[in-house]
C-alpha positions in Angstrom: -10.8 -6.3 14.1 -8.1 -6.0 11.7 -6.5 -7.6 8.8 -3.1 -8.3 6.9 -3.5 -7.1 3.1 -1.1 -7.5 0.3 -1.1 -4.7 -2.0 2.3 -3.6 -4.2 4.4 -6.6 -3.2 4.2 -5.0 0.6 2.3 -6.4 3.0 0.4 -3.9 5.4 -1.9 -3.9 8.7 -4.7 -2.3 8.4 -8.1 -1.4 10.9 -11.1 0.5 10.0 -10.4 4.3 9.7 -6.5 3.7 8.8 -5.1 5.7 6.3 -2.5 4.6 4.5 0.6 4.9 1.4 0.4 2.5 -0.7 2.3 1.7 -3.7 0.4 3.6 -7.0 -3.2 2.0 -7.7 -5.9 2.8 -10.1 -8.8 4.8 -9.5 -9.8 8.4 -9.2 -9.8 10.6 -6.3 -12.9 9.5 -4.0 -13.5 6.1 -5.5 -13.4 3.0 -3.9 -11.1 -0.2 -3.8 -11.3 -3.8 -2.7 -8.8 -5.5 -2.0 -9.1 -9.6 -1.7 -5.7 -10.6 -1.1 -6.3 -11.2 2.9 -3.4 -12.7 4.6 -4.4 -12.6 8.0 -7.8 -11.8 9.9 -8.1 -11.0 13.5 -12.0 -11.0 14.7 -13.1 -11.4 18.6 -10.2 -12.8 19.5 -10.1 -15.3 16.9 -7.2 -15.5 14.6 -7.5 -16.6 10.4 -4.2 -17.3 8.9 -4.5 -18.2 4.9 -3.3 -20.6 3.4 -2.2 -18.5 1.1 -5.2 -16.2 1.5 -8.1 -16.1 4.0 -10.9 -17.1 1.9 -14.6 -15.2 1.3 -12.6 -11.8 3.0 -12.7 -8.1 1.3 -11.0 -5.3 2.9 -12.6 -1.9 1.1 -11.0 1.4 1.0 -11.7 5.2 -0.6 -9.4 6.5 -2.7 -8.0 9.9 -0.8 -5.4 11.1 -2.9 -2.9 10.2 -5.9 0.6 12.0 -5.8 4.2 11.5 -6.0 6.8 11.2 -2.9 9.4 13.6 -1.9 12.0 13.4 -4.5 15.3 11.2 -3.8 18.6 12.4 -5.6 20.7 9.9 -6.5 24.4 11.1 -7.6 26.9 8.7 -9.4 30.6 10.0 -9.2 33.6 8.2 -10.1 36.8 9.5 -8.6 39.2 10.4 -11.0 37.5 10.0 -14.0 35.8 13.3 -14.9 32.5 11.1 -13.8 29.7 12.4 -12.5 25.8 11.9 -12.7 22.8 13.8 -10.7 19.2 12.8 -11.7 15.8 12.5 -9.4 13.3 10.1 -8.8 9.7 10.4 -7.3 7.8 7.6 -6.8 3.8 7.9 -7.2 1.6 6.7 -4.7 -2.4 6.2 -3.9 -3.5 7.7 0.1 -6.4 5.3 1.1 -8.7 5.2 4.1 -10.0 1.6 4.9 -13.8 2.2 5.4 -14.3 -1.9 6.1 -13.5 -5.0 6.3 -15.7 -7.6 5.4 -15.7 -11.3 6.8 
């Protein structure tokens, strides 16, 4: 069995025992999270597709881990023009493990 969730504007494939980035959520380290926006849902064979969500569905997940990514640079430099700018970016993100999915 698995199931289609949108979460952060991405959409993502998830199974029970997955673990998985997502975009930042709320919740503490070892709590849980349900997420009900279900887009697709594959059980014995059969297929759901929502319409725009499959209905009465909750996908739940344990909060592993919040942290930040690897830092990007990003450098502006304009040729010619004594131009030049250097800064960082690290983008925060929740690690979850899908413990179920409920249909």
């Amino acid at each position: 069995m698995y199931a289609v969730i949108e979460t952060g504007g991405k959409q993502f494939k998830v199974a029970e025992g997955d673990i998985l980035r997502v975009e930042k959520l709320d919740g503490d380290k070892g709590s849980s999270i349900e997420f009900d926006k279900i887009l697709l849902l594959e059980q014995d064979g059969q297929v759901r597709i929502g319409r725009p969500y499959v209905e009465g569905v909750k996908v739940t997940a344990k909060v592993l881990a919040q942290d930040k990514a690897r830092k990007i640079i990003v450098f502006k430099y304009m040729p010619k023009k004594h131009y030049k700018k250097k800064s960082g970016h690290r983008q925060p993100f929740t690690e979850i493990k899908i413990e179920s999915i409920i249909a």
